[in-house]
C-alpha positions as CSV (number, residue, x, y, z in Angstrom):
1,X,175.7,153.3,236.0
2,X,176.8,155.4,232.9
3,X,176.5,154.4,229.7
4,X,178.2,156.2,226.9
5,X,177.6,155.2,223.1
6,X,180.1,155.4,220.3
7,X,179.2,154.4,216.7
8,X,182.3,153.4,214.3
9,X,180.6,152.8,211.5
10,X,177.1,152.9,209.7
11,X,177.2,148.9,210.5
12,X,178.3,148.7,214.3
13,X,177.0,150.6,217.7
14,X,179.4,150.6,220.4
15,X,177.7,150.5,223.8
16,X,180.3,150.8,227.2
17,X,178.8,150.3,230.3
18,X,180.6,151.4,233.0
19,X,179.8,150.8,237.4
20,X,182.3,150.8,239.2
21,X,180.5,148.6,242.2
22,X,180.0,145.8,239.5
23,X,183.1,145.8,237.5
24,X,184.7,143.0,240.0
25,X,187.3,145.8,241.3
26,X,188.4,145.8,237.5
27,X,189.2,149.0,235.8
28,X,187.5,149.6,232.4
29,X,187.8,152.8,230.4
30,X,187.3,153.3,226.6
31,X,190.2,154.5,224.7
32,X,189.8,155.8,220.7
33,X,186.7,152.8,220.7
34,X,188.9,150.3,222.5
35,X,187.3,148.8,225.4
36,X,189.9,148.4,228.2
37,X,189.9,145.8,231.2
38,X,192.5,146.1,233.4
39,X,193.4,144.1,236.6
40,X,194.4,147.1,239.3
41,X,196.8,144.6,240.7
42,X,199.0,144.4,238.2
43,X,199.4,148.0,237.0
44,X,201.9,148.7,233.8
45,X,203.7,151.3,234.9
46,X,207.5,151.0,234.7
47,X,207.2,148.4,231.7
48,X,208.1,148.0,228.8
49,X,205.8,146.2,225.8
50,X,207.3,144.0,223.5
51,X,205.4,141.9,220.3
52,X,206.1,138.3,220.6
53,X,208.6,139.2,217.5
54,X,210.3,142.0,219.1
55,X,211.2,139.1,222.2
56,X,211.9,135.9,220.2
57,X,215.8,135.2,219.7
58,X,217.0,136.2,222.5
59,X,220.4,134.4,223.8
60,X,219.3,134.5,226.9
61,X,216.5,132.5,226.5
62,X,216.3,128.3,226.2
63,X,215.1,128.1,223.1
64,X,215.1,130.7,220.1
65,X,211.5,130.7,219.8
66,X,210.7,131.4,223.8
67,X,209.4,135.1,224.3
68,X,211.8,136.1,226.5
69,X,211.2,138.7,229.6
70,X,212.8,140.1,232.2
71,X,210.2,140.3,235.2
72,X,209.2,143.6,236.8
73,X,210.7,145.3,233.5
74,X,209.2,143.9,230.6
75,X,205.8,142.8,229.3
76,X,204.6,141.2,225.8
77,X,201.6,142.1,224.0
78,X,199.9,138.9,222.3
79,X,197.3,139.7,219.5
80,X,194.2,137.8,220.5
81,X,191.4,135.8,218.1
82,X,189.6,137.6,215.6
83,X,186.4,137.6,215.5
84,X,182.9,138.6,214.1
85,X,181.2,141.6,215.7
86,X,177.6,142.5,215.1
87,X,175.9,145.5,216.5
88,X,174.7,143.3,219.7
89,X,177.1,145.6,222.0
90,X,179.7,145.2,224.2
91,X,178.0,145.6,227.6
92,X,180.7,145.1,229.7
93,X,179.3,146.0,233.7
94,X,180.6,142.7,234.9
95,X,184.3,142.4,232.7
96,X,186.8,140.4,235.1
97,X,189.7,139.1,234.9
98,X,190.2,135.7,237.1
99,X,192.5,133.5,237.6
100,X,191.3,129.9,236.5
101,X,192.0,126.9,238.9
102,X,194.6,128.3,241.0
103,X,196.3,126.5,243.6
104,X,199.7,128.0,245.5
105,X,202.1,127.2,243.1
106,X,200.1,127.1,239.9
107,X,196.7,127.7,237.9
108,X,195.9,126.8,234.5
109,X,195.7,130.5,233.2
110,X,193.0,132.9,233.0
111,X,189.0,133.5,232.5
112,X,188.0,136.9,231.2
113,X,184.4,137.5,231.1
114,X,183.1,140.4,228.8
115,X,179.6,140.6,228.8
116,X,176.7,138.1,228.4
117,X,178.1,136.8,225.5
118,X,181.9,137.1,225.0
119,X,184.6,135.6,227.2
120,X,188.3,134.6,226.6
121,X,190.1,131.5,227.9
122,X,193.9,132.0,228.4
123,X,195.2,128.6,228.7
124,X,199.0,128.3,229.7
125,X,200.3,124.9,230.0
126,X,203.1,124.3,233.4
127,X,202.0,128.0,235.2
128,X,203.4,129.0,238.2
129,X,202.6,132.5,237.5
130,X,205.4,133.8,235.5
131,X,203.2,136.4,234.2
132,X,200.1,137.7,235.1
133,X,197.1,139.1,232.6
134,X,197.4,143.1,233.2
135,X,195.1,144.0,230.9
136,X,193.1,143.2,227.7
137,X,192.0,145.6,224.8
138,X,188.8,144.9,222.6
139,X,188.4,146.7,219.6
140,X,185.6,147.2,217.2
141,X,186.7,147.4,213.2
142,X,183.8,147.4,211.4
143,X,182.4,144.0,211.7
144,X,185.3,142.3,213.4
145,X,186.7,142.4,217.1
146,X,190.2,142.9,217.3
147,X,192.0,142.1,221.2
148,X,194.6,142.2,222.7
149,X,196.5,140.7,225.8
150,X,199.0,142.1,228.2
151,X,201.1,139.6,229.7
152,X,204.0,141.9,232.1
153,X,206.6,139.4,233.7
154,X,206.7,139.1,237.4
155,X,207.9,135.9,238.7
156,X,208.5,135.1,241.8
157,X,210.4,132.2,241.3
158,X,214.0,131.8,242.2
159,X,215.6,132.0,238.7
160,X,212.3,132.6,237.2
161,X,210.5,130.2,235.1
162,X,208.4,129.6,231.6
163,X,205.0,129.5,230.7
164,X,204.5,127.4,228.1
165,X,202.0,127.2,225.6
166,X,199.9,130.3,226.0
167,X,196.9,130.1,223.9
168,X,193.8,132.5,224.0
169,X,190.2,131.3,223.0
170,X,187.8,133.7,222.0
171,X,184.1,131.9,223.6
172,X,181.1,133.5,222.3
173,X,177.8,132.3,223.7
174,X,180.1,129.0,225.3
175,X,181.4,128.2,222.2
176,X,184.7,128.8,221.5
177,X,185.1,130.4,218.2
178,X,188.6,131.1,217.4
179,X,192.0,130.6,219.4
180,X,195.4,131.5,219.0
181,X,198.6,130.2,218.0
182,X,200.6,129.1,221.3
183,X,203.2,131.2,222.5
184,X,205.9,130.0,225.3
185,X,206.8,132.8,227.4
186,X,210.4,132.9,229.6
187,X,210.6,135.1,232.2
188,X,213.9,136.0,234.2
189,X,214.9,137.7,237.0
């Protein structure tokens, strides 16, 4: 295992574990203090990120306020919860991503485990995998933990489909502490 140590401030210690043999066939680098978990399955490459903002009004989607994406091409970057960060560390040798309750249509979203302490829920109400979680981005400023979610489109669905209702939940300790707003996303072939 290597450990490397950053310190951002006077007030917070960074500390990035990294092993590959326990990092649930994850990838996890640090970029400019970011901590990065990324599911190798579902790479980025050859898509494009979008805000929530940047996708919402599109005519081709249902309803105004759907994020609307065109699978295989286009992916939406959702600000997670804010929350407070203390100087505990982010010791993150067993970060996954998983897929929560799936059966062969649908699942209910996604678990991502950080360390001891930190996980996030990604709820998503009527998923049949429109999108999948690619990758999630923690970032210490000062005394607050900033994240965020990669959501690229790839339906397999004949005409695509929407996930509706995605909400993250920031869990410290089992507690969850904060949550998003819901976002509805639309993904087409």
């Amino acid at each position: 295992m290597r450990t490397s140590t950053f310190s951002a401030s006077p007030f917070l210690a960074f500390t990035l574990a990294l092993s590959a043999a326990s990092c649930d066939s994850r990838q996890l680098s640090d970029t400019n203090l970011c901590t990065v978990i990324a599911d190798p399955a579902h790479p980025l490459d050859g898509y494009k990120q979008f805000s929530p903002d940047e996708k919402m009004g599109d005519p081709r989607a249902q309803i105004p306020t759907y994020v609307y994406l065109v699978a295989g091409h286009d992916a939406v970057a959702i600000t997670g919860p804010s929350i407070p960060f203390t100087d505990h560390g982010l010791a993150t040798h067993n970060a996954s991503i998983a897929i929560e309750n799936p059966t062969s249509v649908s699942a209910s979203g996604y678990f991502v485990t950080v360390d001891d302490h930190l996980a996030y829920r990604v709820r998503i109400d009527d998923f049949e995998f429109e999108v999948a979680l690619a990758r999630v981005e923690l970032c210490p400023t000062g005394t607050v933990l900033e994240s965020r979610f990669v959501f690229p489109g790839i339906t397999d669905l004949l005409g695509g489909g929407v996930a509706h209702d995605l909400t993250i939940d920031a869990i410290v300790d089992g507690a969850t502490v904060a949550s998003t707003s819901p976002v509805t996303v639309e993904v087409r072939p």
